[in-house]
C-alpha positions in Angstrom: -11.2 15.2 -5.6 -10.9 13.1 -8.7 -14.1 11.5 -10.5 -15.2 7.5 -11.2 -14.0 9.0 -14.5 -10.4 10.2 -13.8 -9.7 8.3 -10.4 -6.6 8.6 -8.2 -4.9 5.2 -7.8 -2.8 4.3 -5.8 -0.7 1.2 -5.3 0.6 -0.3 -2.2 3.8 -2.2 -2.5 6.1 -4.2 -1.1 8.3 -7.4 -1.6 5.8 -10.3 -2.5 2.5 -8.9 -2.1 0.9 -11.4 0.4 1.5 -9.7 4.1 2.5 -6.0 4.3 1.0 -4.7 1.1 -2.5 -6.3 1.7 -2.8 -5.1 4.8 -2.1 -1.7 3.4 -4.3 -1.9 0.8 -7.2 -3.3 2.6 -6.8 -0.2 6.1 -6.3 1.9 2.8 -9.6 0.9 1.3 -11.5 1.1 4.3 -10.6 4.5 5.5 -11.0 5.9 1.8 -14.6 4.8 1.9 -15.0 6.1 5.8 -13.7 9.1 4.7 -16.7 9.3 2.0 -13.2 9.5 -0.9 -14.8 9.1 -4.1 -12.9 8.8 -6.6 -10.0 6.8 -4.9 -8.9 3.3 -6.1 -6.9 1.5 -3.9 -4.8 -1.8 -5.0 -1.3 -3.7 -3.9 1.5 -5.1 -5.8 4.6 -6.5 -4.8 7.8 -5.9 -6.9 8.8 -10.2 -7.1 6.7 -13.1 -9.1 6.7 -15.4 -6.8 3.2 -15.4 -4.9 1.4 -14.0 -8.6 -2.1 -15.1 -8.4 -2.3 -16.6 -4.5 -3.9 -15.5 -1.4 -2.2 -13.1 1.1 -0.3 -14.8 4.1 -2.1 -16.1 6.6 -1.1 -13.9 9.3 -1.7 -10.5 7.6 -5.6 -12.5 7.1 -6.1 -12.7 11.0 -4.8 -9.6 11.9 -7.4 -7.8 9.5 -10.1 -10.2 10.4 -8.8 -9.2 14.1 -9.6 -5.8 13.5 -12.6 -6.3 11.5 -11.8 -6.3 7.5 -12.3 -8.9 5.1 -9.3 -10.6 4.0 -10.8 -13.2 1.5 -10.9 -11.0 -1.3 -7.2 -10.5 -2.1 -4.7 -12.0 -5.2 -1.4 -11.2 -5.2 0.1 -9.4 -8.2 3.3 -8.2 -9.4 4.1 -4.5 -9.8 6.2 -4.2 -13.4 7.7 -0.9 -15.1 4.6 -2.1 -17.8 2.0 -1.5 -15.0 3.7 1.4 -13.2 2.2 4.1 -15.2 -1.3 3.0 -14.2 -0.5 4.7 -11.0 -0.8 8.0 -9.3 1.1 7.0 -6.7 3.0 3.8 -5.4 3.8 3.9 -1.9 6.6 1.3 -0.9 6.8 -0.7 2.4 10.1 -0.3 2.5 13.7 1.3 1.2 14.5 -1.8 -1.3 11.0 -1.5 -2.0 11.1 2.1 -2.9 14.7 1.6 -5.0 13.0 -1.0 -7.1 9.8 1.6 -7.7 12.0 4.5 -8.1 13.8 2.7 -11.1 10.8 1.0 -12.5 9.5 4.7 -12.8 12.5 6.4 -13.9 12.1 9.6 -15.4 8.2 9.9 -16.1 6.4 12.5 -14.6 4.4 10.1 -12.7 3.4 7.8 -10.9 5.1 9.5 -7.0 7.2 6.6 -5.2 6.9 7.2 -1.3 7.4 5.4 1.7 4.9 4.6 4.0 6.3 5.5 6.9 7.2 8.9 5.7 3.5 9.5 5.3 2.8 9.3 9.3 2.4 12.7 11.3 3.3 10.6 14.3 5.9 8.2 13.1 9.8 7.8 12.5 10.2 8.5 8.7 12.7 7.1 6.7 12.0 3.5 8.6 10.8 0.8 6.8 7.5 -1.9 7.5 9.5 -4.8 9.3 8.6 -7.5 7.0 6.8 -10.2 8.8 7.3 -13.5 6.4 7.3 -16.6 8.2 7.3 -14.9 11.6 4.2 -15.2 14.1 1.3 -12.7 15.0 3.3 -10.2 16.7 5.4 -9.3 13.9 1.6 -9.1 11.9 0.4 -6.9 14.9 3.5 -5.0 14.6 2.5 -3.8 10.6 -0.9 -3.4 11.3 -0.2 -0.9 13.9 2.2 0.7 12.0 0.7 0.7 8.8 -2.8 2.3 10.2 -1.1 5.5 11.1 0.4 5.8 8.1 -3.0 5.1 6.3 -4.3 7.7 8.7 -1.8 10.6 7.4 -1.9 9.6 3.8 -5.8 10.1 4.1 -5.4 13.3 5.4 -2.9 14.3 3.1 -5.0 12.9 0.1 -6.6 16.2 -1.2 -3.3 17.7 -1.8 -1.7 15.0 -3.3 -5.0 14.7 -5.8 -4.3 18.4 -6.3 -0.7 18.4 -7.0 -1.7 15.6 -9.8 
């Protein structure tokens, strides 16, 4: 696995960085340290200005508090071709997501743009997180759920992408 020294980042991204992202990042973050990860550093971006520097949504804070994670900890930030090369990998919430990441990376060798979706053993890949902006808690439910399989398969599929590095 990678060292505090050479660590294995990853971004989670998606539109404006204050509902599916967060949640991402925070499932992400816990299951890394569950799965005793060192060397994992987990963060979320979304690929528009507009929320820079706020909280995340309030419905993706209830649905982690819900489940038990601390939401109060989160700042929204922007994901920029600058910042992309920070990354090992950026893994997009959805297609329009993964276009804009795709093209902020271009032709470097890394970071690896994936979707989320594609990363669950159980899932339907190629589908997109439904963003839930200005909807109520189910759509919030509805990325949770959906997002904590795909955490689950990306964790398992960690030493190999650490490997292939």
């Amino acid at each position: 696995m990678s060292t505090a020294e050479d660590p294995y980042r990853i971004a989670m991204v998606c539109l404006g960085n204050i509902c599916r992202s967060p949640i991402a990042e925070v499932v992400l973050r816990e299951m890394v340290a569950a799965d005793g990860l060192d060397g994992v550093v987990v963060s979320s971006a979304g690929t528009g200005p507009w929320h820079v520097g706020g909280p995340m949504d309030p419905g993706s804070a209830a649905v982690l508090a819900e489940h038990g994670l601390d939401p109060t900890q989160h700042v929204a930030q922007q994901m920029t071709p600058d910042r992309v090369g920070e990354f090992d990998l950026l893994v997009a919430m959805d297609r329009s997501n993964q276009a804009d990441l795709e093209e902020m990376v271009g032709d470097r060798r890394r970071p690896r743009v994936v979707l989320l979706r594609d990363l669950d053993p159980d899932g339907d890949p190629g589908q997109s997180v439904p963003d839930p902006y200005g909807g109520g808690p189910e759509g919030f439910a509805t990325v949770y759920a959906q997002v904590e399989g795909a955490c689950a398969g990306l964790v398992a599929r960690l030493p190999e992408l650490v490997a292939d590095r």
